[in-house]
C-alpha angles and dihedrals in degrees: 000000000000119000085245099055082051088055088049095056099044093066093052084047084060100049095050098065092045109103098172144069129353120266112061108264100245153048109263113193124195145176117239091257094053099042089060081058088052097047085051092055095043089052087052103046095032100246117148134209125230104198146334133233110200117208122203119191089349082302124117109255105164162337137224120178124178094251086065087059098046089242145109125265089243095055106099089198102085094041095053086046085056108047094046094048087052098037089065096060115099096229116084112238130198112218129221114210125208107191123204113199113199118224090240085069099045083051097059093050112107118258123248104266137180123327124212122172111216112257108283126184132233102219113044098135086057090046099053101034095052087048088049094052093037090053095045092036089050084052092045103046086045084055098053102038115021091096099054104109095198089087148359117261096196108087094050084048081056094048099039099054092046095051093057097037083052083049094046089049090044088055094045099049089043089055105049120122140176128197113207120179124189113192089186098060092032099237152123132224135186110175122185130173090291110012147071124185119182112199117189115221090229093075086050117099105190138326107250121206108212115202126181142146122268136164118244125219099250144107085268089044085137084075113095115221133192127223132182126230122202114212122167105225107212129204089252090065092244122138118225105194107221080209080222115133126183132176112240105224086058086063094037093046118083131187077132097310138275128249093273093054098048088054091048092056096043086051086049092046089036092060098040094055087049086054094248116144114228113224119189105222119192115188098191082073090128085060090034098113090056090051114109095226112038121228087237103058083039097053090060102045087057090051101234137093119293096233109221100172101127094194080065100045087051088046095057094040090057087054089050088045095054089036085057090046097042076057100052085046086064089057089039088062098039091049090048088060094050099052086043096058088042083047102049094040083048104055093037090057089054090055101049108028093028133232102343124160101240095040080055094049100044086053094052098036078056099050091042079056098041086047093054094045089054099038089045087055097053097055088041084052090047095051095047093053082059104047 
């Protein structure tokens, strides 16, 4: 599919999950070959246009509304006439759209429903990193100990393997959740294994959409990218994470929108059915003014109120923050394991075959491991008890 027919369906994607007003929220520009494809688009669905602003050379050259024909925005007559008139011309033209959506349509347009997040678990850093270690420290003890005749390492592999795939599975299955709202009974449920907690939406205040920077672990992981947090805000002044995260340039970019986006705009509709103010929350708003795309401008073009409350933005930094270091004490765990056991097999080494150098090295390349791990887990701890 051409990049045109894209642009096309992304302006019918917008205008889908608008539930307000009458004209589309937003500038569309096109070129004149995507703009046939537009008009094409409009005639099917029974959109009309209202009226049409024509660029030359990136310079304003007219205007042409329907009021000016004598017509109805939902007559394709007077559109066709135009951009014909305005196609033979030599000179190439860019095209501004102004869309009217009549309420019929709005009124066809399905009605937020229920919203229910996949099941996500609690504890994915554990989980990995555990699998990881089992697996390295099951090679590694193979390795060492696999050609000494006085007994047989198989079972304890056995036993081993299946005692830390039993512990992945535990974690995961702890740390399953699942987020249902139901904007008909007004309430809001997180089930997990065992337990079931029931918030009214009443006792929520708004639904707050945290973005910040953050590097990803890739080969380009000198890119910033920006990802959005959704948080409900309640009176009490408490934070439920919604443990959703999506990249915001998968809810800013069209070509009718990926899954990420689709999800970002049901949650917005979602909230607003239920009678919850969105509020678009950066917490790089102490960067904001070096930003490419200001919170501000963002902020509108999402539909929903641009947050400044500093307290807040401290508050949800300070839950990023623990989040970041809950996940360093995972790696923590799985690093101490890995010292002890250097440093036992080590040490051992040294007792029964003497003083030999890679008996020497495997012990203090064991203890260098065990006293950053230690050492790793008492400025984490320091940190936390601040925070």
């Amino acid at each position: 599919m051409q990049q045109s027919e894209y642009l096309a369906r992304y302006i019918f994607y917008g205008l889908q999950n608008r539930n307000q007003g009458e004209d589309a929220p937003a500038i569309y520009h096109f070129s004149s070959e995507d703009f046939h494809l537009v008009l094409d688009r409009v005639e099917e669905r029974g959109i009309g246009i209202y009226g049409i602003e024509v660029w030359r050379n990136g310079a304003f050259y007219d205007v042409i509304t329907c009021e000016d024909m004598a017509t109805k925005p939902s007559d394709p007559s007077w559109y066709r006439v135009a951009y014909e008139a305005f196609r033979r011309e030599d000179s190439p033209f860019c095209y501004t759209a102004s869309f009217h959506v009549p309420e019929a349509f709005l009124s066809e347009l399905p009605q937020a429903e229920g919203l229910s997040f996949r099941p996500f678990w609690r504890f994915p850093g554990a989980s990995l990193a555990i699998l990881f270690m089992g697996v390295f420290m099951t090679a590694l003890f193979y390795y060492l100990f696999h050609d000494r005749p006085q007994w047989s390492p198989y079972p304890y592999l056995v036993a081993f393997v299946t005692v830390y795939v039993l512990l992945v599975l535990l974690l995961l299955f702890l740390g399953l959740r699942r987020i249902d709202i139901d904007p008909e009974r007004g309430e809001i449920t997180v089930k997990s294994p065992f337990s079931r907690k029931v918030l009214p939406l009443v006792e929520v205040k708004n639904l707050l959409r945290s973005v910040n920077s953050y590097l990803p672990w890739s080969a380009y992981g000198h890119i910033h990218l920006r990802h959005a947090d959704y948080y409900l805000h309640l009176n009490d002044g408490r934070l439920i994470p919604l443990s959703l995260r999506i990249r915001e340039m998968d809810i800013m970019r069209g070509y009718e929108g990926s899954r990420e986006h689709r999800l970002d705009r049901r949650l917005f509709r979602l909230a607003r059915e239920a009678g919850l103010e969105v509020v678009y929350f950066d917490r790089d708003w102490r960067y904001r003014d070096k930003q490419w795309l200001r919170p501000e401008l963002l902020a509108s073009m999402l539909s929903c109120r641009w947050g400044r409350d500093e307290q807040l933005a401290e508050r949800l930094e300070c839950r990023v923050v623990r989040s970041r270091l809950w996940n360093w004490r995972y790696a923590i765990v799985a690093l101490s394991l890995f010292a002890g056991m250097l440093t036992y097999d080590g040490l051992s080494t040294l007792i029964k075959d003497g003083w030999t150098f890679s008996a020497l090295a495997e012990a203090a390349f064991g203890l260098f491991c065990l006293y950053s791990a230690v050492d790793t887990y008492r400025e984490g701890a320091e940190r936390y008890t601040e925070l």
